[in-house]
N, C-alpha and C positions, 0 to 999 in steps of 0.2 A: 545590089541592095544598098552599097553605099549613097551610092546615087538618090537615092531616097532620102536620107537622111542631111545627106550634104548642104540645102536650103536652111535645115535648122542648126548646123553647125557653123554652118557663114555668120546666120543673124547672132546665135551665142556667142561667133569669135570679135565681132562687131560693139557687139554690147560689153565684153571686156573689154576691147581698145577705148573705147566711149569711156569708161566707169574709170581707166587707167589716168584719162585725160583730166576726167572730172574731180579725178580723187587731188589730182596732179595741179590742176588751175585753181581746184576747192582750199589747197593747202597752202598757197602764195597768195589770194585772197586773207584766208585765216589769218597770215603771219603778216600783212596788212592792217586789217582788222588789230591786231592786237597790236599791233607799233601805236597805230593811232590811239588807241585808248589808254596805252603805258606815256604817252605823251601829253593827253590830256587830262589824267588823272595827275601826273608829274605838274602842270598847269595851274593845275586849280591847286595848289598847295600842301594838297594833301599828305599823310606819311608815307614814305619811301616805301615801308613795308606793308601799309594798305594796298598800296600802288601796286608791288608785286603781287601781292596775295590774291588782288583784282586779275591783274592781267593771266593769271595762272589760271586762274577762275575761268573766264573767259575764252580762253584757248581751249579748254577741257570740253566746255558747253558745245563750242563750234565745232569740234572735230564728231563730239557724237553727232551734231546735225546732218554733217556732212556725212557720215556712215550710215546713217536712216534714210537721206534722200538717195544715195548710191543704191541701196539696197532697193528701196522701193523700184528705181529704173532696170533691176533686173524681174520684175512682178513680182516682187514677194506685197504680199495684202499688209496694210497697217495697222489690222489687228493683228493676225500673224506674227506683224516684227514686234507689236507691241508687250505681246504674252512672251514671247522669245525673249524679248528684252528685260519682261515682269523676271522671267524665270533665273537668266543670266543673269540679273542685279541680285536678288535673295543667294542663287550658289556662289557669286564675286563675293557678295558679303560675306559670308561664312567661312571661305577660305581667306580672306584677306580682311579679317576684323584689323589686325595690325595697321594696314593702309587707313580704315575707317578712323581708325583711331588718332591714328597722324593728320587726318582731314579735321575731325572734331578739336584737336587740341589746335589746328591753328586757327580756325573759328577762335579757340578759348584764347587765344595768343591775339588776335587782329581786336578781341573783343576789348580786353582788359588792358594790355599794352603793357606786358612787364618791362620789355624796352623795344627798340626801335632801331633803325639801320643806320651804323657808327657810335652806338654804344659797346662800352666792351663790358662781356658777363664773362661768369664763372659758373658753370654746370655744375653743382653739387650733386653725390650723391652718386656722382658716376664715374668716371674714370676722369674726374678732374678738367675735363674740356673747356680753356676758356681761351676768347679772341676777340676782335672786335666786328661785330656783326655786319655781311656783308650782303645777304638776302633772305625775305624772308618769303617762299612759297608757300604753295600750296599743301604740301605734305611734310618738306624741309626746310630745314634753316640752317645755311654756310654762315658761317663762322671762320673770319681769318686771321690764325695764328701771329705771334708775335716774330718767328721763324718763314712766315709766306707763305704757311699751310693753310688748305681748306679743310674745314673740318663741316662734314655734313653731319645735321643733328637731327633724329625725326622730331615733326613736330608734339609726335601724341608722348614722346619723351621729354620734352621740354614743358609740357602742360602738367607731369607727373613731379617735379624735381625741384627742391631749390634752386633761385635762379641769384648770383650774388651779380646786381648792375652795377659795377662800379663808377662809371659813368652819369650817372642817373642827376647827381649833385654837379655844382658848378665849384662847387670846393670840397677838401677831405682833409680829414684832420692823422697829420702826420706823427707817428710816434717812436722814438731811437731811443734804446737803452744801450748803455755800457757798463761794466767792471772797469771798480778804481781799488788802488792798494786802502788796508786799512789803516795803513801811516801813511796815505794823501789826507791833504786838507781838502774836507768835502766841500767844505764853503768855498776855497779857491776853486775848485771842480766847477760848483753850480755858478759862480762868479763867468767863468770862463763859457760854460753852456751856453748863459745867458747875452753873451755880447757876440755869440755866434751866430743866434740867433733874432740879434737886433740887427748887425749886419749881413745877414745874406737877404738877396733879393726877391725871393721867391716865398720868402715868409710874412704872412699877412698881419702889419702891426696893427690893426685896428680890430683884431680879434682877438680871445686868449693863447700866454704865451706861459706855461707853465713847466718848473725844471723842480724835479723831484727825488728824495732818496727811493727806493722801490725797493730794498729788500739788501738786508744782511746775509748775504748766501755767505759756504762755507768758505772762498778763498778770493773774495770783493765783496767789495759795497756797488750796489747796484744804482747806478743812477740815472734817469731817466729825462724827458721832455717832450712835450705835448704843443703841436704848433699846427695854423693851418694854414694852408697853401693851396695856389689851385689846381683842381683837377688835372688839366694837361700840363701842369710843370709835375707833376707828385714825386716820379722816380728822377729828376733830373735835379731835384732838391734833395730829395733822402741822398742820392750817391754822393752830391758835392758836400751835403753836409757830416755823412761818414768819413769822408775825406778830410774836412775840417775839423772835425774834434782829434784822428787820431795824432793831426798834424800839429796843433794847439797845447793838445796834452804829454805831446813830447816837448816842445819849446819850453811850457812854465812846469815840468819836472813832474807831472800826473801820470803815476806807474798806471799801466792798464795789464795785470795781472792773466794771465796764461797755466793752463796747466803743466805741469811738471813731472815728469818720472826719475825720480833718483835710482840709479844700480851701485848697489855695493857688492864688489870683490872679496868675498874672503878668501884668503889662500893657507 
């Protein structure tokens, strides 16, 4: 009885090795396919992260290709795959709206462009996630940390959430407050501010440059200053200039006030 059957288990076991080969040459083609077009989309100038969001795209479309013409070479009929296929995409849907949803927001993302690959955001709204953007897919967005972390983000999350670009501007206006005693001279204070800020090199004189009292709290005078600098200097100017005032204010004799615990003994 095997014997009978053995002709159609040869051609079955034939039509797997075939479909193995196929699925096998079909997917080094594909990853062809998609170098080529992540290069020529990279080409034509387009943005990094259309670029991905393209080449993701793309990859997605050719693999189903590739699994319909597989299939078809085992005879399955084209409307057959096709209603199989109706059926499977309405139940994918419904168990995996999450996915849909990470597909539609990076539509909403590739559309409107809150930012772009080497901007760094801040994810509001959620566990604080920010970095500087490192690709933008098809359903995700990495994001790499200031630390070297990848921080993957769904897309249909990022289409929901404040997004803070900090990057976005080619300048940002830098702002340092301190406590001074209230037997400092304020005026010697903002005197000193201001020449800190005439001298450092990352401060933009051809913009506003303003030094401010900001508030009588209960144990200093708060005094402030407003400067702009550019974007990729920002923290490398805030550090040196916290460094400079505390250094300034101790030379011309500008208490900078701390809190205090007194304990009295009584015995």
């Amino acid at each position: 009885m095997f014997e009978n059957y053995l002709p159609d288990i040869t051609k079955f076991g034939i039509k797997v090795v075939l479909a193995i080969v196929a699925f096998w040459v079909g997917s080094t083609v594909i990853k062809w396919i998609v170098k080529f077009v992540r290069k020529s989309l990279t080409k034509s100038r387009l943005d990094t992260g259309v670029a991905q969001f393209m080449s993701s795209l793309v990859k997605i479309v050719l693999y189903i290709l590739l699994i319909f013409n597989i299939s078809i070479s085992f005879g399955v009929k084209e409307s057959s795959l096709a209603a199989l296929l109706g059926t499977a995409g309405v139940t994918m849907g419904l168990a995996l709206q999450g996915g849909l949803a990470n597909l539609a927001g990076g539509m909403m993302l590739l559309l409107f462009k809150p930012f772009q690959v080497g901007d760094y955001i801040i994810v509001n709204g959620q566990d604080g996630s920010e970095g500087t953007v490192a690709k933008v897919e098809i359903c995700y967005t990495t994001l790499l940390s200031i630390d070297n972390k990848h921080i993957v983000i769904p897309n249909g999350t990022l289409s929901n959430v404040t997004i803070t670009n900090v990057t976005a501007r080619d300048q940002r206006r830098l702002e340092i407050k301190v406590g001074i005693s209230y037997n400092a001279d304020i005026q010697k204070a903002k005197d000193i501010l201001e020449d800190i800020l005439t001298e450092d090199p990352d401060t933009r004189e051809d913009e506003e440059m303003v030094v401010f009292v900001d508030e009588l709290a209960e144990s200093s005078v708060i005094m402030g200053f407003r400067v702009w600098v550019d974007t990729d200097r920002y923290w490398a100017a805030r550090w040196r200039l916290n460094q400079r005032i505390k250094e300034d204010f101790d030379y011309y004799g500008i208490e900078i006030p701390y809190n205090q615990l007194d304990v009295h003994i009584h015995k």
